[in-house]
C-alpha positions in Angstrom: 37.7 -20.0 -54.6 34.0 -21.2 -53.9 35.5 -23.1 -51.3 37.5 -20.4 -49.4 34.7 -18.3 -49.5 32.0 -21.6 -47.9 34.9 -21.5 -44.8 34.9 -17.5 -44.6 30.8 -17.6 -44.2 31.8 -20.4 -42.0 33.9 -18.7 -39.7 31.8 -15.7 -39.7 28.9 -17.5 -38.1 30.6 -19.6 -35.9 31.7 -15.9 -34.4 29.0 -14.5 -34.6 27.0 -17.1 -32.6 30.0 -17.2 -30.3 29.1 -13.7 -29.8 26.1 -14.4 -28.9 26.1 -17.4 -26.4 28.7 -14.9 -24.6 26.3 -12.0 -24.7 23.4 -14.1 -23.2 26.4 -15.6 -20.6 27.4 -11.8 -19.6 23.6 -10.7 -18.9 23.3 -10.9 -15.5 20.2 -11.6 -13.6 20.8 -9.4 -10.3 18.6 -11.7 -7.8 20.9 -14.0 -6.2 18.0 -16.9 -5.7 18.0 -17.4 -9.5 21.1 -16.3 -10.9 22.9 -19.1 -12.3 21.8 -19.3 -15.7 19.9 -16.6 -17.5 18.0 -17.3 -21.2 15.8 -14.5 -22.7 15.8 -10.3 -23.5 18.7 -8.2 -22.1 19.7 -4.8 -22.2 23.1 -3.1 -20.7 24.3 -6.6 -19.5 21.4 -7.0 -17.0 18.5 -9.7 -17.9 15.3 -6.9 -19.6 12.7 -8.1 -21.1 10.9 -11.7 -20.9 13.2 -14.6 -19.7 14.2 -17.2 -18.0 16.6 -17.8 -14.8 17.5 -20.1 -12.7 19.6 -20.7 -9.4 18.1 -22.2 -6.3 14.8 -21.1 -7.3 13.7 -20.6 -10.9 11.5 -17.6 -12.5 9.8 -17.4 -16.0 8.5 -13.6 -17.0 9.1 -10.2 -17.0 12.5 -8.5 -16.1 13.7 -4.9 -15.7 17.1 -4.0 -14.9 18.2 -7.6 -13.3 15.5 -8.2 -11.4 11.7 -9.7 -12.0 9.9 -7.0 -12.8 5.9 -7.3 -14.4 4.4 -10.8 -14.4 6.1 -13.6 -13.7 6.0 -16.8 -12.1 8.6 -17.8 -9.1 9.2 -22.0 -8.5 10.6 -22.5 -5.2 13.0 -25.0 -3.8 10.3 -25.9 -1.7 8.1 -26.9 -4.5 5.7 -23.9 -3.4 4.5 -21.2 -6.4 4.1 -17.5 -6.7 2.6 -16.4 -9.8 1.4 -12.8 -10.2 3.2 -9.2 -10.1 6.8 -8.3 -9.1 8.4 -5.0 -8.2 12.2 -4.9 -8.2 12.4 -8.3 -7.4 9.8 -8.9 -4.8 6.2 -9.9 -4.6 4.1 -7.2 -5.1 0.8 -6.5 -6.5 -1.6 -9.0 -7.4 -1.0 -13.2 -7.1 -1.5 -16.2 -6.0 1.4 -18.5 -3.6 0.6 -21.9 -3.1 2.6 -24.3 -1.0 2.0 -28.1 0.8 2.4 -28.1 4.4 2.3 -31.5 5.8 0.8 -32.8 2.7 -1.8 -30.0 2.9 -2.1 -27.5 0.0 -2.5 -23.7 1.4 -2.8 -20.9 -1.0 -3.0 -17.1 -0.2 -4.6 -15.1 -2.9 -4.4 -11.8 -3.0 -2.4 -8.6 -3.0 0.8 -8.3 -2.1 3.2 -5.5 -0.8 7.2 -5.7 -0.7 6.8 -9.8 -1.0 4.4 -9.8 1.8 1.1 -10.7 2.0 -1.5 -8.1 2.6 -4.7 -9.4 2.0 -7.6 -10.6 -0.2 -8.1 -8.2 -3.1 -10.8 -5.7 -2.6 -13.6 -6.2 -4.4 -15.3 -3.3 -6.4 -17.7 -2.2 -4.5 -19.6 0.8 -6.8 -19.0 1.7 -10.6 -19.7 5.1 -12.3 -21.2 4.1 -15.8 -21.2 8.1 -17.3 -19.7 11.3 -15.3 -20.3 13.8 -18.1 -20.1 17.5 -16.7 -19.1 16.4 -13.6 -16.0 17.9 -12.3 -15.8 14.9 -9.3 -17.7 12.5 -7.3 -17.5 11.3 -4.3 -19.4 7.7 -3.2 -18.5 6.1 0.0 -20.3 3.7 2.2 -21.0 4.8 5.8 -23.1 2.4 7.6 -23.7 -1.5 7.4 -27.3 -1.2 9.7 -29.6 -0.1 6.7 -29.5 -0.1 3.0 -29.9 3.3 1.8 -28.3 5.9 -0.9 -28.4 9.3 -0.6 -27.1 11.8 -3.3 -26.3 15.5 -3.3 -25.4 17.8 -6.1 -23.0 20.5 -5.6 -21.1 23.6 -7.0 -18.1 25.6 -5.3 -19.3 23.4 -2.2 -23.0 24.6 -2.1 -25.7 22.3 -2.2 -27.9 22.9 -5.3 -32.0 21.5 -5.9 -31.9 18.1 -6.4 -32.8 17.5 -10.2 -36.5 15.8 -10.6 -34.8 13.6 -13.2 -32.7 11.5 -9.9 -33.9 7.7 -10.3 -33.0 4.7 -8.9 -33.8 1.1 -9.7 -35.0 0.2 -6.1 -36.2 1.6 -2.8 -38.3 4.3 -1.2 -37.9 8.2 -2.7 -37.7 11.1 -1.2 -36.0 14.5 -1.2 -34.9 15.9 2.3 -32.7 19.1 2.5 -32.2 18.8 -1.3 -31.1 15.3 -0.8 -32.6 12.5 -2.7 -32.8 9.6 -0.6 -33.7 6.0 -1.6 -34.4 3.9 1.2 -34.9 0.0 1.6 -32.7 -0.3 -1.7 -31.5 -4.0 -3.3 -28.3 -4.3 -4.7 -27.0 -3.8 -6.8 -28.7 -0.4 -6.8 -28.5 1.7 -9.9 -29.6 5.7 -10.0 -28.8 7.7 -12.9 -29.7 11.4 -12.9 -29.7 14.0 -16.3 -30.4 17.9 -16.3 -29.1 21.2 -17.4 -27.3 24.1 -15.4 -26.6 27.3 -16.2 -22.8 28.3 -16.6 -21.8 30.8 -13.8 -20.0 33.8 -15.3 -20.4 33.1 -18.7 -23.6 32.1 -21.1 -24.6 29.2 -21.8 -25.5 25.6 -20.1 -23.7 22.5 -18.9 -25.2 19.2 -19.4 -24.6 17.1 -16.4 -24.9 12.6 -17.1 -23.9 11.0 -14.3 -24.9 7.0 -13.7 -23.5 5.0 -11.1 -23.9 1.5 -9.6 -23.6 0.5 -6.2 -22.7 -3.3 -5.7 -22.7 -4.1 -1.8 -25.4 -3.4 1.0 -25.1 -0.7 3.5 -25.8 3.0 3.5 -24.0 4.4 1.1 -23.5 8.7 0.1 -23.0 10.0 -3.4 -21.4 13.3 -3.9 -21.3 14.7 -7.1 -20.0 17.8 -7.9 -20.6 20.1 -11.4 -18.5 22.2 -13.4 -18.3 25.8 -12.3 
């Protein structure tokens, strides 16, 4: 009896991991580069999840739906790489391809748009630290001749007194028009500014916070706008 029921379990997992080698067989991977052989997560039949395919090419990473989707990286026939984001199967986002050209490595990293090439990633150029009671902001760079910042402070779109309590790390100060202008500034240039405003149409006050950084040269223009 013992041993009828040792060949029963027996026969149960031999079907069951039939089952499963035929499960992983029938999830398809839907990009026709690397979709001979398929190991990793599926859902509905189509390769989801973290895997592995190969075909022509070969891909390790991220799937959705059948296609590389996420992070992931691509190894050409070529012998050149893409590692870095995907979108339905193509290049896009950030990453890094390198390939040999006449026995010459060449990489292009960067960002990447409907698997082409774009560009070098932007660096970040400012940062806002704290924006409390600040319904937006606005900081853009206009000029490359001078360094400079200028900030204004505004409510429904009307310039209000520039707080006394504006300060900045570098530069020349002054206030012009209810601007506050540092001039001559290094960078990276921090200014930080903290006051009080009374609501409009109901009591009470807003505290405003706001402290930014600015981290290239130029003339820059910060535009920070309150809660009504």
């Amino acid at each position: 009896m013992k041993n009828i029921f040792l060949l029963l379990g027996l026969i149960c997992c031999f079907t069951l991991n039939s089952s499963l080698v035929a499960a992983q067989e029938g999830c398809k991977v839907l990009l026709e580069n690397i979709s001979d052989t398929y190991k990793g997560e599926c859902k509905k039949g189509v390769a989801n999840g973290n895997g592995i395919a190969k075909g022509i090419d070969s891909f390790e990473g991220e799937f959705k739906k059948g296609y590389p989707h996420g992070n992931g990286t691509m190894t050409y026939a070529n012998g050149s790489i893409y590692t870095g984001k995907w979108k339905k199967g193509k290049r896009d986002g950030n990453g890094v391809y390198t390939a040999k050209i006449d026995g010459q490595e060449i990489e292009q990293n960067g960002v990447w748009k409907g698997d082409k090439y774009i560009g070098k990633k932007k660096s970040q150029m400012y940062k806002v630290v704290t924006d409390m009671g600040v319904r937006n902001y606005k900081i853009r760079k206009v000029d490359d001749a001078v360094n400079q910042v200028t900030v204004e402070v505004k409510r429904n779109g009307e310039r209000l007194r520039m707080p006394n309590t504006l300060i900045g790390d570098s530069g020349n100060y002054r206030v012009d028009q209810n601007l506050g202008i540092f001039t001559g500034t290094n960078t990276p240039f921090e200014g930080s500014m903290n006051f009080t405003v009374n609501n409009i149409g109901n009591p009470g006050t807003t505290i405003v916070n706001f402290n930014f950084i600015i981290l290239e040269p130029g003339e820059w223009v910060v535009e920070v706008n309150i809660n009504i």
